[in-house]
N, C-alpha and C positions, 0 to 999 in steps of 0.2 A: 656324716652329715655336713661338717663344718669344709670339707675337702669336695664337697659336691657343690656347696653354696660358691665357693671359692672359683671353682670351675667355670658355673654358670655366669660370674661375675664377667670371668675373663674370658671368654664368649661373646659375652653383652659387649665389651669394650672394642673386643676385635674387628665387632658388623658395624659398626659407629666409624661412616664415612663422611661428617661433618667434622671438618676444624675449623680452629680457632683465629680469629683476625684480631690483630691490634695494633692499633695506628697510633702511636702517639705524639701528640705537636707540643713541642716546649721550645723556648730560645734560650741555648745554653751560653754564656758568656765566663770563657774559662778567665781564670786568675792567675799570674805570674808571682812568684813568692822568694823572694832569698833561701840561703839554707838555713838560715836561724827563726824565720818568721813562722808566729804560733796564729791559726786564726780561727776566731772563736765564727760557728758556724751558724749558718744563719736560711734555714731552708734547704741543707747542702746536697745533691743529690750524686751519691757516688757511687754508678752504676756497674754492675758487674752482669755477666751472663747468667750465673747460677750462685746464689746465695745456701747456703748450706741448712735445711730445715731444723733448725733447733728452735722451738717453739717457748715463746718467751711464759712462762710460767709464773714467775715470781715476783715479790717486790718486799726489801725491807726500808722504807722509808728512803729509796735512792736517790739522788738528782733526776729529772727527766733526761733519755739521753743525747734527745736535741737541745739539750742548755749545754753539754759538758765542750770545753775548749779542748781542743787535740792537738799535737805536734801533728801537723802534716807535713807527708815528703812527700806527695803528688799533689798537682792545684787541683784545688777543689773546684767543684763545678754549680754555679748556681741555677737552679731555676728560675723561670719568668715570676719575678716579683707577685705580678698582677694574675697569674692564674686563679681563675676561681675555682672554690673550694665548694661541697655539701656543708650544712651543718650538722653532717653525721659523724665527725668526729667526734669521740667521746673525751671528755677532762677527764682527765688520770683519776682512776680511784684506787682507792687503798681498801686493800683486804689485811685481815688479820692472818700475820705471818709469812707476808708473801713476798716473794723475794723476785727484783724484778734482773734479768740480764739484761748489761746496758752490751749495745750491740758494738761490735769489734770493726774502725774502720777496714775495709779492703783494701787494703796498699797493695803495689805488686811486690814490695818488702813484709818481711816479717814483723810482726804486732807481739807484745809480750808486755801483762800488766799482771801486777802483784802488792796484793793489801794485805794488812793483819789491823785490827784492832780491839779494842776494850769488847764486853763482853763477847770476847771468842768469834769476833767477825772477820770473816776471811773474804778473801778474792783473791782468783784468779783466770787470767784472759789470754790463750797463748793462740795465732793467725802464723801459721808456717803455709808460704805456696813452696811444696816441696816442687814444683816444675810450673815454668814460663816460659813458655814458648809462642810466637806468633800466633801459630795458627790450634794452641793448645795449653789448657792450665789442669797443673793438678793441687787439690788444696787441703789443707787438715787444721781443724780448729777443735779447741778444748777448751770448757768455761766452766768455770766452779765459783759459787758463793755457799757463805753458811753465817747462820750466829746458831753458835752454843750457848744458852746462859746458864750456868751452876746455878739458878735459884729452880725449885721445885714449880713456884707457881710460873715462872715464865716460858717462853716459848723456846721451841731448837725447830731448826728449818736449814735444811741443805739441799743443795742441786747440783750435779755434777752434769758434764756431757760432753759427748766428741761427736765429729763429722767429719766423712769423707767428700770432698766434691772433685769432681770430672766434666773440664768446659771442652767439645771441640768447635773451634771457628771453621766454618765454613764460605767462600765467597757470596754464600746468598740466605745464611740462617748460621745458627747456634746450636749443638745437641748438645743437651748435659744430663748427667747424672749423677746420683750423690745418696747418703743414706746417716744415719746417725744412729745412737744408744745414750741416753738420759736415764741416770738414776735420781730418786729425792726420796728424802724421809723427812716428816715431822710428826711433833708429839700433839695430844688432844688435849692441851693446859687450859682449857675453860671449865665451867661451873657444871657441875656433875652432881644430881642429886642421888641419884641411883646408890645402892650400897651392895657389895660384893656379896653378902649372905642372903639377902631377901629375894626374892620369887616376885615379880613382874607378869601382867598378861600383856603382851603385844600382836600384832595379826592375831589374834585369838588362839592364841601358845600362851605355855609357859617358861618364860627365859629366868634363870638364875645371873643375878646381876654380874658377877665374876665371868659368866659366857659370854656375856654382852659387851664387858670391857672395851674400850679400844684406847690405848694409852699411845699407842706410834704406830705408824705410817709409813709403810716404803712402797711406792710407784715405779715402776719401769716402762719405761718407752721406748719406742722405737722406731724409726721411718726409712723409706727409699722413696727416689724421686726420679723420674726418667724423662724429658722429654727433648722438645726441638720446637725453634721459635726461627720465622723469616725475619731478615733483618731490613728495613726502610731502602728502597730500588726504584728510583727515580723511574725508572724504562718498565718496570714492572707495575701493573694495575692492582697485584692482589698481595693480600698480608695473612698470612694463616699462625698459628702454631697449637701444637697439644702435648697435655703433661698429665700424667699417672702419678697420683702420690700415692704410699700406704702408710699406714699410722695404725702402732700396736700399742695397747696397756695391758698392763698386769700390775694389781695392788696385790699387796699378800691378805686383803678380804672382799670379796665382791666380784662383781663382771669382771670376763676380759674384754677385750675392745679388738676388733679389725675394723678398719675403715678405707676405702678406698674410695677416693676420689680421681673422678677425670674431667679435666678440663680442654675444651677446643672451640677454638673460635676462630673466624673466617671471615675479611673485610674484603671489598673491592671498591675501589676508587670510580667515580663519575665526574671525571671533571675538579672540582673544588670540593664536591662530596662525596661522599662512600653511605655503603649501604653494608650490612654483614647481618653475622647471624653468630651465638653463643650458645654453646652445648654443653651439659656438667651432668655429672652422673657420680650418685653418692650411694656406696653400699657400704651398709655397718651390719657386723654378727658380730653375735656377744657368744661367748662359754659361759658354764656357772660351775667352773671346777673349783674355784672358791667362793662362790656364794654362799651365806648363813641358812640353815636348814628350817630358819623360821620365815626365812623372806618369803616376799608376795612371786610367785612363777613370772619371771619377765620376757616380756617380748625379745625372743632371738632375733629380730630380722629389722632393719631400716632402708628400703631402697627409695632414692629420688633420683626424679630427670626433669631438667629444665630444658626447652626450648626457650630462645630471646632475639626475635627477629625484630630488624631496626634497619631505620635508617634517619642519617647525621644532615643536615647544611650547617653548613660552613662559611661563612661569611666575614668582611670585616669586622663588621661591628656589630655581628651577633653570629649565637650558635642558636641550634636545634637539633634536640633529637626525640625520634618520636618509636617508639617501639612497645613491644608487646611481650611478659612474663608470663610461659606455660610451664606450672610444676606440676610432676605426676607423681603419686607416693604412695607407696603400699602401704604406709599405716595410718591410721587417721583418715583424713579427707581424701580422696582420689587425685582429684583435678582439682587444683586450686590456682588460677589467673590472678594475675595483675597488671598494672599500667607501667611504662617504664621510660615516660616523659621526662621531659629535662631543658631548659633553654637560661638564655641570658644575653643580655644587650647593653653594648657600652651606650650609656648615654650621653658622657664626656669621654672622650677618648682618653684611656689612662688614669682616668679619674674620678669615676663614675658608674658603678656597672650595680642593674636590677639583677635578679638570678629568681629562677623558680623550677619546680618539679613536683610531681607526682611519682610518685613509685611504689614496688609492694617487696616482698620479699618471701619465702618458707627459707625455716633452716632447722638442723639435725639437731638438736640436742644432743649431740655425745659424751662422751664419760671426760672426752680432754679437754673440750669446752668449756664444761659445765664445773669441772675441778678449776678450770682456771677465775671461776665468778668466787667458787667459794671450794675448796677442798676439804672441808671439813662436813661434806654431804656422805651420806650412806650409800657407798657403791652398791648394796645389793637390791636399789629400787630402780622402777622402771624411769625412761624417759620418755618424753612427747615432744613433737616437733613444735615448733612458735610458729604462727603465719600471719604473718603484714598485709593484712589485704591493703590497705591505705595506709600510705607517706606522702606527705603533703611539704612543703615546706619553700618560702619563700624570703628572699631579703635583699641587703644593697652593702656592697663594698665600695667602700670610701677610701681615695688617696688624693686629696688636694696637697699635702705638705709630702715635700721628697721623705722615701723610706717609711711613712709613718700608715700603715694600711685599716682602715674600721670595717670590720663585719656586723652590721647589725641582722638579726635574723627573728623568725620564728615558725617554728615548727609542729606537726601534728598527725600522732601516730595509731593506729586503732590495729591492736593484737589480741590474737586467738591462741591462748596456751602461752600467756605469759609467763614464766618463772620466776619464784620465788621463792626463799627459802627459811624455814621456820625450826625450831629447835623438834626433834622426835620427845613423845612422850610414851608412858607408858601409865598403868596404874599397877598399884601394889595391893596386899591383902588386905587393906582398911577399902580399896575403891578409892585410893586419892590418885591424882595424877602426879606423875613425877616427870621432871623432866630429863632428859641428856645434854650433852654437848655434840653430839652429834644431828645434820641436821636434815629435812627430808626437802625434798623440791615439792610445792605446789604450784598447779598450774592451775591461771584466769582471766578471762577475758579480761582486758584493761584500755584503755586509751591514756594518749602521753602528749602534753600539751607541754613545748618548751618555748620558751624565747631567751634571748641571749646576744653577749655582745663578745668580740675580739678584736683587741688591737694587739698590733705589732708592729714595732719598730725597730730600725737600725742603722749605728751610724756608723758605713763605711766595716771594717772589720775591728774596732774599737769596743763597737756595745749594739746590744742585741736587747730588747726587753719586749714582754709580750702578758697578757690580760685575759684571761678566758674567762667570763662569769655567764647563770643562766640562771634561771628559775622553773621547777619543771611542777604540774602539775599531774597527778592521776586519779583517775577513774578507774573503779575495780567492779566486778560484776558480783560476786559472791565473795571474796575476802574482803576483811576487814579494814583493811590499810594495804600499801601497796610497802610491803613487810622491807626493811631495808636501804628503800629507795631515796637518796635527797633531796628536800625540796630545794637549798640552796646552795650551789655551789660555785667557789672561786679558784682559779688557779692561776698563780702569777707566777714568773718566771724573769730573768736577765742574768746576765754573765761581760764584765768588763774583761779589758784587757789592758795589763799595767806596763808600757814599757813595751820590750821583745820575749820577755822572757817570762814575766808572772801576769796571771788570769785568775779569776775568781768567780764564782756563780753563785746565784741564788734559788730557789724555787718554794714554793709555800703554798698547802692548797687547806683550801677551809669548805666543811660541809655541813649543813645544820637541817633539822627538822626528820631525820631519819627516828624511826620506830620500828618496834620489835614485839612479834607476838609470844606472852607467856601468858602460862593455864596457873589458877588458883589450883589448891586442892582440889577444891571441889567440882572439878571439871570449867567452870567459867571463865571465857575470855578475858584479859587484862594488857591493857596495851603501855608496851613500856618504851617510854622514851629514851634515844640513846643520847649520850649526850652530843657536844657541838666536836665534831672532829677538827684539827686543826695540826698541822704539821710544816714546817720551819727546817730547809735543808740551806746547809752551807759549804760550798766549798771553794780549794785554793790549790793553784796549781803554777808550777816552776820546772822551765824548762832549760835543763843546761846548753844544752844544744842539740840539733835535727835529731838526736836519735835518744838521749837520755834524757827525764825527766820525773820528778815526782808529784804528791798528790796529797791532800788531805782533802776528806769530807767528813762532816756533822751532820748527823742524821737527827730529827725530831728534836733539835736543839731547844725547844720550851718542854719538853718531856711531858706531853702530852699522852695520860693515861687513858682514853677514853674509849669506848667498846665500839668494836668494828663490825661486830656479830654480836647477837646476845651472848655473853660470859665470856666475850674474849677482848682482851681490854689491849690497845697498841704496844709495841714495844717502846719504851722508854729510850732516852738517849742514848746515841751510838755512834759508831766513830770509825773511820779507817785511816790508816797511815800505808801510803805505796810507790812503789815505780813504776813507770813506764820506759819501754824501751823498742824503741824501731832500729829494724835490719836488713 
């Protein structure tokens, strides 16, 4: 069956004579640098043909990795200051136990970074282009974090992974290819009521708490990626490219995961504007050769197709674009449209600019997603798709003062099969509820009401500082609380630069008004408040010269206990000591 679905997939993909267009306008202004010069980054965009899919999973309390200062041996390239931005960026959030990969610059040299620290926190970052060539790269990266802690109640969290990538240049496009293998393990060190001896009714079985266990966690992944992108041709009116990714899981409990996605997209130029068209096709099948024998039967199959016809003006001192989202999906709703509006107008040139949009969105729920919000979910339940009929969002960036840039904004989101995620319970032979550590996804209608501000600033490549705060508001249909979610949240960030040779950075994010649903005994609702999350990273860094350098960071330096999940409480202070070395 799974070899017939697979078939028809790659079928579907091969009569799929729409590609992909993508025009992009930025003004790059490179930077010229000595060989000892360190410079802390500030928007930096270091573009490469093919980045090697290793999918960022984790996070232990890291620095963000647009605050960290890097030895660069190629000039960095900045973007246009003033590009506007969505307010769909999301402020960093913190999961319990999660370990985030800070991303490896792309030099056409070798990258090689290595930490150890207190409780048993390691790192390591090794970027070999084993071939460079003009018109060809070939590239291998391997990245590993972990914390061990010897204590019983605390958490262990490790991620290993490598990747192959394969660039070829072309005089008028890019083909590349590339594939990787990601392992991770972690343990279930939250609040566990359940007891090894006693008999549970869950799905209307009987589990013995010892079957139920889940004490560790080991994930395998794995992806390939193939496609081919046209490159910007002054003489050429059109821009296309298209890409096949696949992405596999296997836990050693629950679903497996195939997902394949194809992306293509097709632009043509009119003058000053373009008009094009975006095509995507998402097939997910699941196995249940390790699914638990008490789970609910879940849906083997997720197929979507987006059509997204549009078209852009382009103008000095404003854009538009105006276009139209068709998704089609086998499970859930058929046909579900959206608007895919967008514009903005400098008012003051440089100094000034409204922005507003409309938009909608459908997306897959998958198993690698959805572990990435929270991994401590029950692989062996079903998922349902989220669909965004309405995104609304409107605001004004502000730059009267050189480098110093204000986003005010406000936003507004109305969802169908929101997710959420609540602790699983069970009840025992008295009829009381008990709960687990482990946790199930609920979906429900919601609406999401944000407003919020960003500034960033920067002076020269000395000092970078930046402010993200919001306050969000929700609307739930049938749940009690929007289970989770923060009402307030701030995240500040900056990194100086001392000298040529020592840098230092900061970052700090605070979240307050989150809750959690737990059940009394006696089956009744109780809503528990979590407390105010708040985390404090520091670090410092020395460069001997272009190629050797070391590192310290302090992770959760106020040693903030406070629960990221019901019964999973943050990791406490943490720390690395490391090298850096470019080749």
């Amino acid at each position: 069956m799974l070899k017939k679905q697979i078939f028809i997939i790659l079928t579907s993909w091969i009569s799929v004579f729409s590609v992909v267009a993508q025009s992009q306008t930025a003004t790059n202004n490179p930077t010229s640098q000595t060989e000892d010069t360190i410079v802390i980054k500030k928007n930096v965009t270091i573009e490469k043909a093919y980045t090697p899919n290793i999918r960022e999973v984790s996070k232990i309390n890291e620095i963000p990795a647009m605050q960290e200062p890097e030895i660069e041996v190629e000039p960095a390239i900045y973007s246009n200051y003033s590009t506007l931005l969505t307010p769909n960026f999301e402020i960093r959030t913190l999961e319990s136990a999660r370990l985030k990969q800070s991303p490896i610059p792309n030099y056409k040299n070798g990258f090689f970074r290595l930490g150890f620290g207190f409780i048993w926190h390691s790192l390591l970052d090794l970027n070999v282009p084993i071939i460079t060539k003009p018109k060809y790269s070939f590239d291998l990266t391997i990245n590993h974090k972990g914390l061990f802690s010897n204590k019983s109640t605390d958490m262990m969290h490790h991620k290993s992974d490598g990747a192959l990538a394969f660039t070829r240049h072309f005089e008028k496009g890019d083909f590349f290819v590339g594939g990787g293998y990601s392992f991770r393990g972690f343990n279930y060190y939250g609040k566990n009521e359940l007891l090894a001896n006693e008999s549970y009714t869950f799905n209307n079985q009987t589990v013995v708490g010892s079957d139920y266990f889940t004490k560790m966690a080991s994930i395998h992944t794995w992806n390939a990626t193939l496609g081919y992108k046209s490159l910007p041709d002054e003489e050429s009116l059109n821009r296309f490219s298209i890409q096949v990714e696949y992405d596999g899981l296997q836990g050693n409990a629950g679903l497996g995961e195939h997902f394949i996605s194809t992306n293509a997209k097709y632009q043509r130029s009119l003058d000053e504007n373009n008009w094009g068209i975006d095509f995507k096709m998402q097939n997910a099948i699941y196995n249940t050769n390790k699914i638990n024998t008490f789970a609910t039967a879940p849906t083997l199959q997720n197929h979507i197709f987006l059509l997204n016809p549009y078209f852009q003006f382009i103008q000095e001192r404003w854009f538009l674009r105006i276009g139209f989202n068709g998704y089609f999906s086998t499970t859930g709703q058929v046909f579900v449209p959206s608007a895919d509006i967008k514009a903005n107008f400098a008012i003051i040139k440089k100094a000034l600019f409204i922005y507003a949009g409309i938009e909608g969105d459908y997306q897959a729920n998958t198993l690698q997603n959805t572990l990435n919000l929270n991994h401590y979910i029950d692989l062996n339940q079903n998922f349902k798709n989220t669909y965004t009929p309405l995104d609304v969002y409107g605001g004004f960036k502000i730059k009267f003062i050189h480098n110093l840039l204000t986003d005010i904004y406000v936003s507004y989101k109305m969802k169908k099969n929101q997710i959420f995620f609540v602790n699983q319970t069970m009840t025992d032979a008295a009829n009381n509820v008990v709960m687990s550590n482990v946790f199930s996804s609920i979906y429900d209608n919601a609406n999401k009401l944000t407003a919020g501000i960003k500034i960033n600033y920067s002076l020269n490549d000395l000092l970078a500082f930046n402010v993200d705060g919001r306050y969000n508001h929700w609307e739930t249909k049938n749940v009690e609380e929007a289970w989770g979610m923060p009402e307030w949240e701030v995240n500040v960030g900056a990194n100086m630069k001392f000298g040529k040779r020592m840098s230092a950075d900061l970052s700090t994010y605070v979240a307050t008004g989150r809750k959690a649903l737990k059940y009394n005994a006696d089956g009744s609702v109780a809503i528990h408040k979590l407390g105010t999350l708040y985390d404090l990273n520091l670090g410092f860094n020395y460069n001997h010269n272009s190629k050797l350098g070391m590192f310290i960071k302090l992770n959760n330096i106020l040693h903030c206990r406070a629960e990221q999940w019901y019964g999973y409480k943050q990791t406490g202070i943490h720390g690395l000591l490391g090298i850096t070395y470019s080749f």
